[in-house]
KEDREN-878312 format. One line per field, with one value per residue: x, y negated, z of N, C-alpha, C in turn; residue number from 0; residue in one letter. Coordinates in steps of 0.02 Angstrom, whole numbers, plus 50000, padded with zeros to 5 digits. Layout:
# KEDREN-878312
nu	(X|...);
nv	(Y|...);
nw	(Z|...);
cau	(X|...);
cav	(Y|...);
caw	(Z|...);
cu	(X|...);
cv	(Y|...);
cw	(Z|...);
seq	(NUM|...);
type	(A|...);
# end
This chain:
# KEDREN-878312
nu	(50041|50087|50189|50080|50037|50164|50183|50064|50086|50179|50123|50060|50104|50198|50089|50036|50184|50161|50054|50095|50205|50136|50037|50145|50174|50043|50038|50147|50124|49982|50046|50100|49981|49927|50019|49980|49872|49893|49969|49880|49769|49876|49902|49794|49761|49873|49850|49733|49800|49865|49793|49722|49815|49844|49739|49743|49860|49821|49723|49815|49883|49796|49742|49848|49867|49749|49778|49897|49820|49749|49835|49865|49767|49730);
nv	(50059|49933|49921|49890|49809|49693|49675|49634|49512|49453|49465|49362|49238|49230|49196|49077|48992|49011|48933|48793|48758|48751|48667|48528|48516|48477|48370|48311|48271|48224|48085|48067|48051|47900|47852|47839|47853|47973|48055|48095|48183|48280|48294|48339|48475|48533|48545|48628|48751|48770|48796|48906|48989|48978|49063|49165|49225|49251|49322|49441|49446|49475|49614|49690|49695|49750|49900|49919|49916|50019|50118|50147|50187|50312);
nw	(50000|50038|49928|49829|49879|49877|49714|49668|49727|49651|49538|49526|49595|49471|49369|49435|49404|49274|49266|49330|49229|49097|49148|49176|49015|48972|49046|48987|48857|48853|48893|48762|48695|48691|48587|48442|48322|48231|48309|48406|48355|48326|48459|48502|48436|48499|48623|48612|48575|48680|48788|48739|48741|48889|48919|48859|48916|49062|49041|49026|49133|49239|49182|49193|49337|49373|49327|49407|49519|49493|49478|49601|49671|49620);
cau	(50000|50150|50219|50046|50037|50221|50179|49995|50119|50223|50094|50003|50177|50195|50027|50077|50222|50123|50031|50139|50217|50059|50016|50183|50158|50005|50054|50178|50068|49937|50092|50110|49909|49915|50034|49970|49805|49919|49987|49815|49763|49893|49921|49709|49777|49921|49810|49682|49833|49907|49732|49710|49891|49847|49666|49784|49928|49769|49696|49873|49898|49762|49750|49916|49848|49712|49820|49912|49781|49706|49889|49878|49705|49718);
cav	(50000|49890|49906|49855|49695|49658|49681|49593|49443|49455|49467|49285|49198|49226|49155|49001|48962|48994|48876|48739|48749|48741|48593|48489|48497|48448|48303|48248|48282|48167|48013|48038|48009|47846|47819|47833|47928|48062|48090|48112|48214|48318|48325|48383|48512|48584|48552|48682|48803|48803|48828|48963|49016|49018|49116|49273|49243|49259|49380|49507|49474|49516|49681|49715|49694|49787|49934|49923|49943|50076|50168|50150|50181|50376);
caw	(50000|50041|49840|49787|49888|49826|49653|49673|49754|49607|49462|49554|49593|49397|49349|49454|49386|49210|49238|49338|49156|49069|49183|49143|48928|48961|49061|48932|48782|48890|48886|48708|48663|48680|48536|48364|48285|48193|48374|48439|48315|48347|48551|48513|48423|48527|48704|48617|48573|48746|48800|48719|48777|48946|48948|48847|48974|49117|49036|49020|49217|49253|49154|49241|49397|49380|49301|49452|49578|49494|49499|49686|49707|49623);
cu	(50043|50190|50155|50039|50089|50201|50121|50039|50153|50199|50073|50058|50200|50154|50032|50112|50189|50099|50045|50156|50192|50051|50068|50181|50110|50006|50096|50141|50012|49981|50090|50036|49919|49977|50001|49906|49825|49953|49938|49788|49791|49909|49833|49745|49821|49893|49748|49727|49868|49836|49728|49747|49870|49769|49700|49821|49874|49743|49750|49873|49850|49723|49785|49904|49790|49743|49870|49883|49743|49759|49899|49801|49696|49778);
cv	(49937|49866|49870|49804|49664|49661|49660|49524|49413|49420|49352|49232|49186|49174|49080|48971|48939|48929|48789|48716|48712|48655|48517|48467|48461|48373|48265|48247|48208|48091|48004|48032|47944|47805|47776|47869|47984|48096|48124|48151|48312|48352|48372|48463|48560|48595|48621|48754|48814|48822|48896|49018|49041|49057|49174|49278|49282|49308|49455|49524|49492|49580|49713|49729|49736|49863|49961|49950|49996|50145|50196|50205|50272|50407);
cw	(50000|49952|49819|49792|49839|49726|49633|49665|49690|49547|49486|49547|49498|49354|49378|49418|49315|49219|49272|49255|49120|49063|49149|49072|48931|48980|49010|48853|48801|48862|48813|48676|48655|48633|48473|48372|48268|48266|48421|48428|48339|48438|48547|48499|48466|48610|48679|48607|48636|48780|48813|48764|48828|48952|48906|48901|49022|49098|49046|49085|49225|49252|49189|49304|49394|49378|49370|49536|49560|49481|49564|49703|49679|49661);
seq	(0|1|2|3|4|5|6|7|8|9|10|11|12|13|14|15|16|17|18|19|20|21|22|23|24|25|26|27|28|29|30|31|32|33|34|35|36|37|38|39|40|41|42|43|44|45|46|47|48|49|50|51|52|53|54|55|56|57|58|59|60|61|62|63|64|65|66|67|68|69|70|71|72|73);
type	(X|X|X|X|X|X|X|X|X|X|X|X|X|X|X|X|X|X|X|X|X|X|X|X|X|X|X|X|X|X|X|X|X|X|X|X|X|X|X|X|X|X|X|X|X|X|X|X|X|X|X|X|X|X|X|X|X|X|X|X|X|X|X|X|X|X|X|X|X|X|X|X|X|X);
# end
């Protein structure tokens, strides 16, 4: 039971950092809106591909994690 916490702790601590990450692009993507239109345009664009990004990332850990507790759990 002890491995699964650590490796629960592990998968989450991960997902954090993901999306600390995440969080930062988005903040500087945010600074550069208020350039231009073709910048706007595009920060739309790359805020819906990190998006995206993180609901697969969220979705893998949490596969993993599941995967995990159901290694323990037979």
């Amino acid at each position: 039971m002890e491995q699964l916490f650590k490796t629960m702790t592990k998968k989450v601590n991960g997902i954090i950092w993901t999306l600390i990450a995440n969080g930062v692009i988005l903040l500087i993507l945010a600074v550069l809106i208020v350039w231009t239109d073709f910048m706007l345009r595009l920060i739309f664009g790359l805020i819906a591909i990190v998006i995206a990004y993180v609901f697969f990332y969220a979705a893998y850990k949490v596969y993993s994690v599941k995967k995990e507790v159901e290694k323990y759990l037979k």
